[in-house]
C-alpha angles and dihedrals in degrees: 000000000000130000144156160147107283136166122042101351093057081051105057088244099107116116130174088291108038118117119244105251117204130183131184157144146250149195116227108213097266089230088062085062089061102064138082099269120048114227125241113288092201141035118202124182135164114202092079107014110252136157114184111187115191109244100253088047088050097053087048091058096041091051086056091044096231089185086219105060097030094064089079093075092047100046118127105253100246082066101068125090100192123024107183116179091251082055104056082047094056081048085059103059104039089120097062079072111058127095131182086223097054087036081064107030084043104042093039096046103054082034091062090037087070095044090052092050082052091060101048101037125113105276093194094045110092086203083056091059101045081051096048088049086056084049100048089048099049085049093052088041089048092054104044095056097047090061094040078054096050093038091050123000100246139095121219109192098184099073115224094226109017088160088063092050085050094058091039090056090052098055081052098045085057083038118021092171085073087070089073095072092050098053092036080062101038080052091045095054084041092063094048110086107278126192083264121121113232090244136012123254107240098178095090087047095052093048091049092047083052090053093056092045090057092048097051090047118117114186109229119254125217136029119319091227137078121263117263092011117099132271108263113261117248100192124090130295092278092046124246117344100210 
């Protein structure tokens, strides 16, 4: 229904050897939700680089603002690849997911994740470097936009200066203890009152998630018994009286 570039090239970060980078979402057939096994809810693949959520994964994501996933509703629109009505509606709504409380638990979580991979990497593998450069940029990235969320109330996935957040991720990647400072004031400004409500609404979510379900639904044909075994009976327990 929904699908797009993400990653580093979103972010202004791509270069000659970058990978393409592409998220989106699905419905499952509604019927398919009413068996005995429950269908894949994500499809990952790596050649080329795709990640599919189903529709009712992706919102719960969203709702917690996981940063990675949300993006898909804040990206530029020369950046999507399939725009679906029900698309453009869930576009509409990205702000009934949104919550001061997940901005901050989301965006400062993933953002701490990468400081902690610069402490402990291999400071005498080159690899190890290059690696610890991605992770400085995408903490300096993550924090950024949590506060820009918070701030604001928008997200703005393109990022006005990635060249600047390049440079910024460098000086962390040779230093990675100057990233304390960063995410002490990125929680600092989290903690002062934001545009964020205290808690998403997830009404509008719920009753767009209702309306896919009622498009992808295909009435069964035929009879509902087996063939050759007789029609369930719709009287009583003891049968008809009469």
């Amino acid at each position: 229904m929904l699908a797009g570039v993400v990653g580093s090239t979103a972010y202004g970060f791509a270069h000659a050897d970058s990978d393409l980078d592409r998220l989106g979402l699905f419905a499952t057939p509604t019927e398919e939700l009413h068996g005995l096994h429950r269908p894949a809810e994500s499809h990952v693949t790596t050649d080329p680089d795709v990640t599919l959520h189903e529709a009712a994964k992706w919102c719960r994501l969203a709702l917690a603002c996981n940063p990675t996933a949300s993006e898909l509703v804040w990206l530029p629109d020369d950046l999507y690849d399939t725009r679906t009505p029900l698309g453009d509606e869930l576009i509409a709504l990205r702000t009934a997911f949104l919550s001061a409380p997940a901005v901050r638990r989301a965006y400062l979580g993933y953002a701490d994740q990468q400081f902690r991979k610069l402490l402990t990497r291999d400071t005498t593998d080159p690899a190890a470097r290059r690696r610890a450069a991605k992770h400085a940029r995408h903490l300096v990235r993550l924090v950024e936009q949590a506060v820009r969320l918070h701030e604001t109330g928008r997200n703005a996935v393109r990022l006005p200066d990635p060249e600047r957040v390049r440079e910024a991720g460098e000086r962390i990647a040779d230093r990675p203890a100057a990233a304390e400072s960063l995410l002490a004031d990125a929680a600092a400004r989290l903690d002062r009152p934001g545009v964020l409500p205290a808690a998403p609404d997830p009404r509008p979510v719920e009753a767009w998630l209702r309306r896919v379900r009622a498009a992808h639904y295909t009435p069964p044909q035929g009879p509902l018994h087996a063939p050759g075994a007789p029609a369930q009976s719709t009287g009583g327990a003891l049968g008809p009286t009469g």
